[in-house]
C-alpha positions as CSV (number, residue, x, y, z in Angstrom):
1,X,57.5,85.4,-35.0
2,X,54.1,83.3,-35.9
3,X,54.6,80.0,-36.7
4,X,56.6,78.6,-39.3
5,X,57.2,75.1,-40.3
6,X,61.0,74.5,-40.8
7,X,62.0,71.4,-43.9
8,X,64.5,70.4,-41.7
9,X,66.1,71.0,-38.5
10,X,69.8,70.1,-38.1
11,X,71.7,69.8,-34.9
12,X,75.3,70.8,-34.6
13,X,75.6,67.8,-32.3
14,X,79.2,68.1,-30.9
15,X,78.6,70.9,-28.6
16,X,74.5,70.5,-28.4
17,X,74.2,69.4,-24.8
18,X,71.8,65.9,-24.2
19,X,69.3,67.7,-22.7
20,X,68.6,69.5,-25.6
21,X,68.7,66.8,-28.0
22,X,66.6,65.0,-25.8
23,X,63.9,67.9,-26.3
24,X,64.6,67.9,-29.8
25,X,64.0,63.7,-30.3
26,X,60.4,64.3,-28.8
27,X,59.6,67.0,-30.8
28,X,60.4,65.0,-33.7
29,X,58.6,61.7,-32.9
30,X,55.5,63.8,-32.1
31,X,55.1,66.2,-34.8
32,X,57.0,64.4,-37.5
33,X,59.6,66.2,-38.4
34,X,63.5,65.5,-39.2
35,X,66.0,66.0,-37.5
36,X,69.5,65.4,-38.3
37,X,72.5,65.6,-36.0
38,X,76.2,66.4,-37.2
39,X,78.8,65.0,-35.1
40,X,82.1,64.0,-35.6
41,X,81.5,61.0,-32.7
42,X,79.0,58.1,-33.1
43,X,75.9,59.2,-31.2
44,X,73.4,57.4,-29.3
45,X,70.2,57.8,-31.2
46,X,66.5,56.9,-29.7
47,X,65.0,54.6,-32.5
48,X,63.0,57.0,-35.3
49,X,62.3,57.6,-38.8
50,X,62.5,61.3,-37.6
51,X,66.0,61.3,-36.3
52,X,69.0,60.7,-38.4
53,X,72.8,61.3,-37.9
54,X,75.8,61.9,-40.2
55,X,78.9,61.2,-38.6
56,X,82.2,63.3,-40.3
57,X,85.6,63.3,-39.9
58,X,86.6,64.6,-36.8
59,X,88.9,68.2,-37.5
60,X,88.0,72.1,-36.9
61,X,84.1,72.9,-38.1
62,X,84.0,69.8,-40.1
63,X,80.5,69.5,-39.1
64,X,79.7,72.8,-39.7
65,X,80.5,72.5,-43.1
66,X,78.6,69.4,-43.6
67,X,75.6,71.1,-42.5
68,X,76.3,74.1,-44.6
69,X,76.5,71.6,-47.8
70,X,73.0,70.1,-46.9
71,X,71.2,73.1,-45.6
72,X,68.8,74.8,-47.4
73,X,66.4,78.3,-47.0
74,X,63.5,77.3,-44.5
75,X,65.8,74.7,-42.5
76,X,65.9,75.8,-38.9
77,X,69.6,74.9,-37.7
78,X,70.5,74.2,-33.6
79,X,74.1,75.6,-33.1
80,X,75.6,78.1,-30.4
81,X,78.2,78.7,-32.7
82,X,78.3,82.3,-33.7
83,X,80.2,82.7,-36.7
84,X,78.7,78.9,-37.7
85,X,75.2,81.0,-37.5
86,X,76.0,83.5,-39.6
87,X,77.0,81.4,-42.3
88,X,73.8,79.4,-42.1
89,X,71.6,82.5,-42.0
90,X,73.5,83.7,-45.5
91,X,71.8,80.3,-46.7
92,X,68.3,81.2,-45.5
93,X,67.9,79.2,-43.0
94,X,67.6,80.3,-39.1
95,X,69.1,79.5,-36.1
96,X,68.2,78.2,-32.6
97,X,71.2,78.3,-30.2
98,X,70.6,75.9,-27.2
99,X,69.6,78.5,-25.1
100,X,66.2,79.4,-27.1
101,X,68.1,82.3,-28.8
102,X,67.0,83.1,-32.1
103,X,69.1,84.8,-34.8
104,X,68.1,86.1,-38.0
105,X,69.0,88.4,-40.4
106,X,68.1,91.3,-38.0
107,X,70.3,90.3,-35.4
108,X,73.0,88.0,-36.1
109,X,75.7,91.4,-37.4
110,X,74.6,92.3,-33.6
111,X,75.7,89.4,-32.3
112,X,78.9,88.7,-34.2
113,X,80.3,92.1,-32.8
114,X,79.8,91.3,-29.0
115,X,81.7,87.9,-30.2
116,X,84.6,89.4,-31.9
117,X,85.1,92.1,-29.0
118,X,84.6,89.1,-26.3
119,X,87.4,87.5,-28.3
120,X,89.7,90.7,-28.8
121,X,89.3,91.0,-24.9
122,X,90.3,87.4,-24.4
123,X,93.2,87.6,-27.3
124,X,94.4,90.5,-24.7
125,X,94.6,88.6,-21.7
126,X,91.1,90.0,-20.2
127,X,89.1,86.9,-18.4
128,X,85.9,87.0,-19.6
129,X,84.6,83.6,-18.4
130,X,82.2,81.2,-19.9
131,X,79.2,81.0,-20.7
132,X,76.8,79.8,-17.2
133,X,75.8,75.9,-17.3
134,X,72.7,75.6,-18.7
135,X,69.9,75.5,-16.1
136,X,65.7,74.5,-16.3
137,X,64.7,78.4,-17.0
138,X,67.1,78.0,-20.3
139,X,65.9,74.5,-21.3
140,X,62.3,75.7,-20.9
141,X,63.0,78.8,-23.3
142,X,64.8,76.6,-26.2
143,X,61.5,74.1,-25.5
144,X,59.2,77.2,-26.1
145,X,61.0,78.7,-28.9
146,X,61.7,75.4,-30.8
147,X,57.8,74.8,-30.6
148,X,57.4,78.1,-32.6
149,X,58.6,76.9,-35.3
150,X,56.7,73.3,-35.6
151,X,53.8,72.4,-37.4
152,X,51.1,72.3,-35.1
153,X,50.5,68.9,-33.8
């Protein structure tokens, strides 16, 4: 994927672990682009014209919803949530999952399979685990694959 340059990049900040935010806040300072999170808990925010926040009620994809309201085709969109991504990707937009995964169009139906037969298996008593804690080799790929999509600085 060449590079794109992304409107807007929103963070689905509840379950967006600080490390990554903490790459995403940099990015923004030095290349000048927004980024707001979603969260539905007051977050601690480095001080930035870049970097905004919208706190929502707290409740079952409430900030998913908000960010489905505001997002538009172009926006690139920082979630691990599956079905959350698919929605987003219906918008136009694409999505970044904190791991440096990218889904699109061509590979998000793939993806929301192996989640609904992950969750069949759990729903019939099969342990399937988590997923790992996220290490440096999966911070440096969502570092790499985020700068794919800035404007060149």
């Amino acid at each position: 994927m060449g590079k794109e340059f992304f409107m807007h990049i929103w963070v689905d900040a509840d379950a967006c672990p600080r490390v990554i935010r903490d790459i995403l806040f940099r990015a923004a300072k030095r290349v000048k682009v927004t980024i707001t999170l979603v969260a539905n808990r007051p977050l601690r925010l480095p001080a930035s014209q870049y970097i905004k926040s919208i706190l929502v009620p707290s409740g079952l994809d409430v900030a998913d919803e908000q960010i489905l309201q505001l997002v538009q085709s172009g926006d690139l969109v920082i979630t691990a949530d599956i079905p959350f991504a698919a929605a987003v990707i219906d918008k136009g937009a694409v999505v970044l999952t904190p791991r440096g995964k990218v889904y699109t169009t061509d590979n998000i139906g793939e993806q929301l399979s192996i989640r609904n037969f992950m969750d069949e298996l759990r729903g019939s008593g099969v342990e399937t685990g988590g997923p790992s804690r996220l290490n440096n080799k999966d911070r440096e790929i969502f570092a790499n694959e985020l700068h794919k999509f800035l404007p060149n600085d």
